[in-house]
C-alpha positions as CSV (number, residue, x, y, z in Angstrom):
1,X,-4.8,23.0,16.2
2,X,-8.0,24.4,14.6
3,X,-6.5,27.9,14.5
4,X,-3.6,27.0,12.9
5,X,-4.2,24.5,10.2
6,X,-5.9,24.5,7.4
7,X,-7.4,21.2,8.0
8,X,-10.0,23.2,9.9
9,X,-11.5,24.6,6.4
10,X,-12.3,21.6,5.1
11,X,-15.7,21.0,6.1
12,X,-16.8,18.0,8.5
13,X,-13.5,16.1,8.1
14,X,-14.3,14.7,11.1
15,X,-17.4,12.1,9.6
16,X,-15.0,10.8,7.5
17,X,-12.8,10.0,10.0
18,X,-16.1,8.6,12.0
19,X,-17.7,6.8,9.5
20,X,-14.4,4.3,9.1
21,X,-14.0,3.8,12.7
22,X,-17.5,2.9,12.6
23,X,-17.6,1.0,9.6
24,X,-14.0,-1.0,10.3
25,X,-13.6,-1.2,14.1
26,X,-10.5,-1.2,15.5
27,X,-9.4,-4.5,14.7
28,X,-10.1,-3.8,10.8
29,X,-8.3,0.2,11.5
30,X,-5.6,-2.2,12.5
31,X,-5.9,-5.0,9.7
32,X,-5.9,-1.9,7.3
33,X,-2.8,-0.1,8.5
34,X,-0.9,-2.9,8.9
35,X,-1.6,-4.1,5.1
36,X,-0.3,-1.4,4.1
37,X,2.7,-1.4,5.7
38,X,3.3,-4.7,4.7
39,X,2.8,-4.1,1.1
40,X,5.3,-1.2,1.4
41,X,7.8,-3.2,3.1
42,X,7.3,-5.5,0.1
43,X,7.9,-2.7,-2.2
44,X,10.9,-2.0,-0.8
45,X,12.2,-5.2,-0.3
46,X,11.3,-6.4,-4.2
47,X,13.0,-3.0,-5.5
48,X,16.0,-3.3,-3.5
49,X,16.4,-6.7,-4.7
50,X,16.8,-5.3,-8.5
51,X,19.2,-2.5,-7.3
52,X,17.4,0.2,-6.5
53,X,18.2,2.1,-3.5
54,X,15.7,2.4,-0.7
55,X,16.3,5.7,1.3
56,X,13.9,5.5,4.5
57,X,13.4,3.1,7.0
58,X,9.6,1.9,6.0
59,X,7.5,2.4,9.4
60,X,4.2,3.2,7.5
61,X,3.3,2.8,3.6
62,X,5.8,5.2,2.2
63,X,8.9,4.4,0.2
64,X,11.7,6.6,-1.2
65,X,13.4,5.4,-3.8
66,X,16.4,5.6,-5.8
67,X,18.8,5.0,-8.8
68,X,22.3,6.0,-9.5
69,X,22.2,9.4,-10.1
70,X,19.4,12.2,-9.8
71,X,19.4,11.9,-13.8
72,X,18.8,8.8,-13.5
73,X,15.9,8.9,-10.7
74,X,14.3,11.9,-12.5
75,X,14.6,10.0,-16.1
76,X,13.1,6.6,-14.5
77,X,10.7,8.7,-12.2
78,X,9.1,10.1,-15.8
79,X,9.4,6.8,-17.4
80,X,7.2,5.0,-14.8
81,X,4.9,8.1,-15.0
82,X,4.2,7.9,-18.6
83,X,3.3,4.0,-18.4
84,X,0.4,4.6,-16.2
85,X,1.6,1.3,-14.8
86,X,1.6,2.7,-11.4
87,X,1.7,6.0,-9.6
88,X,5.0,7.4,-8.0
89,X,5.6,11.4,-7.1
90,X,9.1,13.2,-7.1
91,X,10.5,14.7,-4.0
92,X,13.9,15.7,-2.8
93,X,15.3,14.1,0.1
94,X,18.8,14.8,1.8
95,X,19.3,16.9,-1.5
96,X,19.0,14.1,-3.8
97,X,16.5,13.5,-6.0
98,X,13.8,10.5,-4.8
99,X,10.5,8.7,-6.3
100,X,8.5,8.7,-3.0
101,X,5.8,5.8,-3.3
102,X,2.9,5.6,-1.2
103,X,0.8,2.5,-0.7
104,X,-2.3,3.6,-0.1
105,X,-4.9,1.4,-1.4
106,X,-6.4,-1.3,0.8
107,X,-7.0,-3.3,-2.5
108,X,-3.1,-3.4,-3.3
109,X,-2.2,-7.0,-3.6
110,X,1.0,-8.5,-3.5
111,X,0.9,-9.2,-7.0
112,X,0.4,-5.5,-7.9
113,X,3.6,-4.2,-5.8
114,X,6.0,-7.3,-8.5
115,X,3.9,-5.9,-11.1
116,X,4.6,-2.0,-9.5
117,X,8.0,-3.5,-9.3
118,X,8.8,-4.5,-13.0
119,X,7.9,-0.6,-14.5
120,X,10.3,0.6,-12.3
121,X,12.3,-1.8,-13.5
122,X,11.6,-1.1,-17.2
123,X,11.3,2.3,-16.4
124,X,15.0,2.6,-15.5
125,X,16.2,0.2,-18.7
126,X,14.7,2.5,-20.7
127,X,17.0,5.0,-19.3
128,X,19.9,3.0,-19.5
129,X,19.3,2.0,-22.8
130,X,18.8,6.0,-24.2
131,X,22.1,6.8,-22.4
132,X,24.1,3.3,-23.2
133,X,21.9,1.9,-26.5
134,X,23.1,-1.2,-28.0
């Protein structure tokens, strides 16, 4: 793999790689991956609830996400940008427009994915309300 990735030109990527396996064991490699993964699945879960769409089977800590229409995703994906609430990327998936989410943070907390939650919630009234107001 060396000679064909570019992974290989980072330097010593390899120590970091080390120094958490040292530093967390397998057991907390473990603990880690699997917090994620459940904070995803929360994500998901907690977004589907309020009528989003949840594209991908969840097998890791990312989510794709969407609305109605790719308007709608994009407008909602900006929306949720612009509050600095949380952090969620664009993507295209199956040719539709998606806000990929990626848990990523060991200190993610339950409470932050419903707080996550609600600006996408917001995020996507404040659509709704531009195109339908009053």
């Amino acid at each position: 793999g060396m000679f064909y990735t570019p992974e290989m030109s980072r330097r010593s990527r390899s120590i970091e790689l080390w120094s958490v396996l040292q530093y967390l064991g397998k057991e907390g490699v473990d603990e880690l991956i699997y917090g994620l993964h459940l904070r995803a699945v929360q994500l998901g879960e907690e977004l589907w609830a309020e009528g989003f769409k949840i594209l991908n089977e969840i097998v890791f800590n990312q989510v794709l996400v969407a609305c109605d229409t790719d308007v709608i995703t994009n407008q909602t994906l900006e929306n949720i940008q612009k509050s600095a609430e949380c952090w969620a990327g664009g993507a295209s998936w199956g040719g539709k427009a998606v806000i990929r989410v990626s848990v990523c943070s060991w200190v993610t907390s339950e409470s932050d994915i419903t707080r996550s939650v609600k600006a996408f919630v917001a995020a996507r009234q404040e659509v709704r309300q531009k195109d339908f107001p009053g």
